[in-house]
N, C-alpha and C positions, 0 to 999 in steps of 0.2 A: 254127392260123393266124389270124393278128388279118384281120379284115375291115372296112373303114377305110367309114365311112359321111360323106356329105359332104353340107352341106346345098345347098339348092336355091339356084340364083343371085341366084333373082327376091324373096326370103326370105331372106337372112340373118343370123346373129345379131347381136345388141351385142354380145355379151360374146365373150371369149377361151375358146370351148368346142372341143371334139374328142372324137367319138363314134367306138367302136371294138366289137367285136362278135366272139363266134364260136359256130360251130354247129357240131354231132358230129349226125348221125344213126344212132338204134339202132332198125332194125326200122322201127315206127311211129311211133317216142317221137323227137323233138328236145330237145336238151338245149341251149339258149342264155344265152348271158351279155353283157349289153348294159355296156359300160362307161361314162362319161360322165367328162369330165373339165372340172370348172366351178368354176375356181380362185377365182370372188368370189362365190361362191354363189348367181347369178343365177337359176337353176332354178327355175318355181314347179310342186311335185305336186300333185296332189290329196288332197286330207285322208283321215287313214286311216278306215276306216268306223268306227261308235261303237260297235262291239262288239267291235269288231276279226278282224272273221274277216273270211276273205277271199271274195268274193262276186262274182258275173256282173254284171257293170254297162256298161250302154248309153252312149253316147254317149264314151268315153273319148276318141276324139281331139279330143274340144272342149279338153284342157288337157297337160300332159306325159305321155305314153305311147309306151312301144314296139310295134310291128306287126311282123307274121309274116306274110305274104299267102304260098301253096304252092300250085301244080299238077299236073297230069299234064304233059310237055314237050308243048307245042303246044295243049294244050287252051282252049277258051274258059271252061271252069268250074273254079272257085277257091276257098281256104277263107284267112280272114281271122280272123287273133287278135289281142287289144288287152289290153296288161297295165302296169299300171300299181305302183309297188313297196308300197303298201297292202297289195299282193291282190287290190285291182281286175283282171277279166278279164271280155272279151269275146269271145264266137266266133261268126260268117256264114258263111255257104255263100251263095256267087255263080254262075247259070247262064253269065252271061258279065260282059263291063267292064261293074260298077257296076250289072248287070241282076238280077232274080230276089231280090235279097234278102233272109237268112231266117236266125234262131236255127240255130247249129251244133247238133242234139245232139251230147250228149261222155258217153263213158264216164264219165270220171273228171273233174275238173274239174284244169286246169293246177296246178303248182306253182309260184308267183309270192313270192320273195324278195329282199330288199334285202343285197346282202353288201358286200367289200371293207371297204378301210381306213377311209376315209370315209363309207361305206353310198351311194357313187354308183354303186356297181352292181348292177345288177337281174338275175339267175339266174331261169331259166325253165326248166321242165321240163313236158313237153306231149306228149300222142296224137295225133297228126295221123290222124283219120279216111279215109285214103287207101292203095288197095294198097303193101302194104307191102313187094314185092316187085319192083314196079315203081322205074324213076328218077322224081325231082321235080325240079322248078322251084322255086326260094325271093324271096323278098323280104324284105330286112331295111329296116323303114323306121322312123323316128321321128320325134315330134311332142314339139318343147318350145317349155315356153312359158316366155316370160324373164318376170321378174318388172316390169310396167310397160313393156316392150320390145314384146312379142306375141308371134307365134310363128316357127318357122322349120321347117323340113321337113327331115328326116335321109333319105339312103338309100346303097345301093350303085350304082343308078344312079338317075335320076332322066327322065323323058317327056319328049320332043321339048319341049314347051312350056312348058306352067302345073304344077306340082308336081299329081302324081296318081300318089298308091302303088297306086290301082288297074291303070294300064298296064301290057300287057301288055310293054314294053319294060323296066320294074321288075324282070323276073321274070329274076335272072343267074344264080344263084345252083344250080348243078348237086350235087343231094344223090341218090347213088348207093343202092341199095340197098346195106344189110351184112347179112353172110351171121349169121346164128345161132350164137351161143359155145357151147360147153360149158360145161357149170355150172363154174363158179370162173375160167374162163378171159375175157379180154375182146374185145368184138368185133372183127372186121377187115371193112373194104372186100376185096370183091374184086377 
């Protein structure tokens, strides 16, 4: 199911863009795919790194990136990922809104890919460090930045006020546990 992300009132774009999204949750692993549709090429990324691998990198929503904020439902503490189609990633653990602040450890580090026709879509593949057996809360948000434009703020919903993917009114996004496959067979919701 497509998940229609809409940007924020107070922010939005120049250009003729539409962001669209969808997530599968397996177990602990989310599997997303951010699409982006920017017919004059207005988007500016951030440059791939000079090695080209893909690497933990601070401060990504200062330019185009997509976000993943996930809870327990209700909870005040939150985990926060930032991926950018380089390979750029980042991941926070939050005790509550914007509080506590701190490097995620990660098993493994995300898988962070640029696909599609055009390479405007961005495939994410990730461990959400959280019971895995419990229900979550999601937030799909994104950050682009037009080129000479500035930015504008994506989400599925968006806070009472000023654009903040940290609100706990952000968090719509009802991801069920799924039960465990059988080897060769595919998950299912229960």
């Amino acid at each position: 199911m497509d998940l229609v992300l809409v940007p924020h009132p107070d922010a939005p774009p120049r250009a003729p863009l539409a962001l669209a999204a969808t997530c599968v949750r397996h177990g602990s692993r989310l599997e997303l795919v951010y699409r982006l549709d920017d017919p004059g090429a207005a988007v500016s990324w951030p440059a791939p790194l000079p090695d080209g691998q893909a690497a933990r990198t601070d401060r990504l929503w200062t330019t185009s990136c997509c976000e993943l904020f996930v809870r327990l439902p209700g909870a005040a503490a939150y985990v926060e990922f930032n991926f950018a189609p380089a390979g750029h990633w980042a991941a926070y653990a939050f005790d509550g809104h914007r509080q506590g602040m701190r490097d995620l450890p990660l098993a493994a580090p995300p898988l962070v890919r640029q696909t599609g026709p055009d390479g405007r879509w961005l495939a994410v593949s990730v461990d959400v460090p959280l019971d895995p057996d419990a229900p979550w809360q999601a937030s799909l948000t994104t950050v682009i930045d037009e080129t000479g434009a500035g930015q504008s703020y994506w989400a599925l919903a968006h806070a009472p006020e000023q654009a903040d993917f940290h609100h706990p009114a952000t968090f719509v996004l009802d991801l069920a546990p799924t039960s465990p496959a059988a080897p060769g067979q595919p998950e299912t919701a229960p």
